[in-house]
N, C-alpha and C positions, 0 to 999 in steps of 0.2 A: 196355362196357355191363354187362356180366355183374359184374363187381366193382363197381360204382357202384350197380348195381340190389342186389345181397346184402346192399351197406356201411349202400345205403338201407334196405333191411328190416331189418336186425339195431337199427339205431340208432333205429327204432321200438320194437323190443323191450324194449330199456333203458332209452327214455324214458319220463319218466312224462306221459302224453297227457291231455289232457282234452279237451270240447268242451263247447258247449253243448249240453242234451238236447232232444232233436226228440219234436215233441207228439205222433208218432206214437208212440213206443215206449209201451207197455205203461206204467198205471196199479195201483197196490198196490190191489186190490180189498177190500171190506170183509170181513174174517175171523172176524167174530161167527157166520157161522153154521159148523155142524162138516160138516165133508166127511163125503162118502159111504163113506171108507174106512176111518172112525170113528179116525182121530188115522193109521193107515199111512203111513208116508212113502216113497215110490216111492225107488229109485236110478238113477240116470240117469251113462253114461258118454261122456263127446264125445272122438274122435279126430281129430284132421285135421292143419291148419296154422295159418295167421295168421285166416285165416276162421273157424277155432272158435273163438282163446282172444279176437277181436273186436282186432285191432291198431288204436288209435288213436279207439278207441270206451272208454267207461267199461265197467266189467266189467257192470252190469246192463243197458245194450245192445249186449251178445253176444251172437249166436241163441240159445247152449245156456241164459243166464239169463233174457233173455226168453222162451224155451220154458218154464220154470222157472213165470217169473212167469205166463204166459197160461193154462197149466193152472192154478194157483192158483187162479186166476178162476173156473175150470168145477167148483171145490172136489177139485180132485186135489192131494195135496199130493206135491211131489218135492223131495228132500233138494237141496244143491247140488251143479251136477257134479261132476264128478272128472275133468277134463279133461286130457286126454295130448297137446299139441299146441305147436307153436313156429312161431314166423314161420319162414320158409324151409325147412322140410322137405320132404323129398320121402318117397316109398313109401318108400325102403329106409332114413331115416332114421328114419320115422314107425316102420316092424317093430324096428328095433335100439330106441329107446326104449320101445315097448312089452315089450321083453324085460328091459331095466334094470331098469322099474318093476317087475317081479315081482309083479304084480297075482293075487290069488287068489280075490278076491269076483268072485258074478255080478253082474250090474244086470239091476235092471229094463226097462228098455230102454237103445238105444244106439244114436249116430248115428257116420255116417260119412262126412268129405269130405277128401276129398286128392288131388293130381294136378298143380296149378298150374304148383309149382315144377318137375315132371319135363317137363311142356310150357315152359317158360322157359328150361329149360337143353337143353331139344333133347335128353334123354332116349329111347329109341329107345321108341315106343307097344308094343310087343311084351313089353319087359319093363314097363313098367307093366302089360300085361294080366296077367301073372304076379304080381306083387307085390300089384296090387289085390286077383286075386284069393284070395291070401294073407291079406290083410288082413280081405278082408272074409268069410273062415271062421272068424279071430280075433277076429270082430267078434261073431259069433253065436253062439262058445264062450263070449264075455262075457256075451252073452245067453241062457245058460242052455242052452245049443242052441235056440233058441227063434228062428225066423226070422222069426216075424209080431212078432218085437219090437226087431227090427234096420232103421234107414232112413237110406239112403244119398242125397247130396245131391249133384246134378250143383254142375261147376266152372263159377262166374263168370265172364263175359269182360272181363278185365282189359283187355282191347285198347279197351272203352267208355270206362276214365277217362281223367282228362287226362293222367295221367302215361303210359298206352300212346299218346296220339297223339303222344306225344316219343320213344316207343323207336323201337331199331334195326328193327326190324320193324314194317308197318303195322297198323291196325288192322284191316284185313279179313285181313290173313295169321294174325292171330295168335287171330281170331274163328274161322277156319277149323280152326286146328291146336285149337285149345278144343275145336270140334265137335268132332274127330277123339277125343279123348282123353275126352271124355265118351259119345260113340258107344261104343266100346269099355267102358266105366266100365257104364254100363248095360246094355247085354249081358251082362254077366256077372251083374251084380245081378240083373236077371229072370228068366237063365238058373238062379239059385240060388233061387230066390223070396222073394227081398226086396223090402221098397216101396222105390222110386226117386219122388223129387221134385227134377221138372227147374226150379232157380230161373234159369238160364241165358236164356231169353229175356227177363226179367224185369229180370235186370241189366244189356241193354244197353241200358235206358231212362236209363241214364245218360248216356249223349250230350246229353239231353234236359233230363234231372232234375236239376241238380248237386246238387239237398238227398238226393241217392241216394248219394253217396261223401263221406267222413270229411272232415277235415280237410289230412290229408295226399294230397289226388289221388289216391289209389290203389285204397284199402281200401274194402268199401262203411261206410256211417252207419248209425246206427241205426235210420232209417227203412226201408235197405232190410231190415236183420235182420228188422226186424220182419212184410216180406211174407213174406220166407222163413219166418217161424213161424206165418204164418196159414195157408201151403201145408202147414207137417208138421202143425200143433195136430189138427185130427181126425184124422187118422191114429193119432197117438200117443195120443190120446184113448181112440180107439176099442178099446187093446189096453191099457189101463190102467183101464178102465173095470170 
């Protein structure tokens, strides 16, 4: 399973995906008038895994570009991200590429989700708490040290699409171990005072929804991006404002 399931993500990676675009994602709003930050262009940095760089979804419905485009809307202007992220990463692949990139700009703000892949391969949740919370000190030195400008995104339950009711593991085992690893994930984030936005209940309306997952069963669509950006947009708003 474990090699079928990698071979299946990496070979998303490589492909070039399309779909059709769902009427939910975000609209180009009209740009006549000038933003409030008189021409300022925010920078914005996204880490994570296949859920930030949007696998199987077009690049503008990815959360980090519809984030992009939905502040646009409220005349915030944000450059495009700069996103550090791969299908199948876990914590400790996500810290060694952020060490590669040798990154030495701050950003404006900065989001953070990762975890999936260390709950898939049965990772022991002890060192995910360490990693995570590695990660997400690196996350707020990006941000300037600035922690009202760092927001972390609990883990989807992959166990809702169709491809988790085919895995070796059930859907409610693997909803369960999701909980466990986002439990933790959020602990830490609050314990640091960072915003946390749990889109996790939200994603298992895909049992329901299937206009809620990509093309490929797996990944969510751009319709779910798009709730998850309605959950950060004031948030981020509110600290760019």
């Amino acid at each position: 399973m474990k090699t079928l399931f990698t071979a299946f993500l990496f070979s998303l990676l490589t492909s070039a995906c399309t779909k059709e675009k769902d009427m939910s994602v975000a609209k180009d709003p009209d740009t006549s008038f000038v933003a409030p930050n008189q021409g300022t262009s925010f920078t914005y940095l996204a880490i994570g895994d296949s859920y930030t760089i949007g696998a199987s979804v077009t690049q503008a419905e990815s959360f980090p570009y519809q984030l992009q485009t939905f502040l646009k809307a409220r005349d915030i202007t944000v450059a495009d991200p700069k996103i550090i992220a791969v299908t199948g990463w876990t914590t400790d692949e996500l810290q060694n590429a952020i060490k590669q990139a040798k990154l030495t700009q701050k950003y404006d703000f900065v989001t953070l989700l990762i975890g999936v892949n260390n709950q898939y391969r049965g990772y022991p949740i002890d060192n995910y708490r360490k990693e995570f919370s590695e990660l997400l000190q690196t996350a707020i030195a990006f941000a300037n040290s600035n922690k009202s400008k760092v927001f972390v995104i609990s883990i989807p339950d992959w166990g809702a699409t169709p491809f988790g009711k085919n895995a070796a593991k059930s859907p409610q085992t693997i909803g369960a171990e999701i909980d466990a690893f986002n439990a933790a994930n959020k602990e830490i984030t609050l314990a640091a005072g960072v915003s946390y936005t749990d889109i996790t209940p939200g994603s298992r309306n895909a049992k329901t929804d299937p206009a809620l997952i990509a093309a490929d069963g797996l990944h969510p669509s751009g319709k779910m991006y798009a709730e998850w950006v309605n959950a950060l947009l004031p948030k981020v708003a509110e600290v760019l404002k």
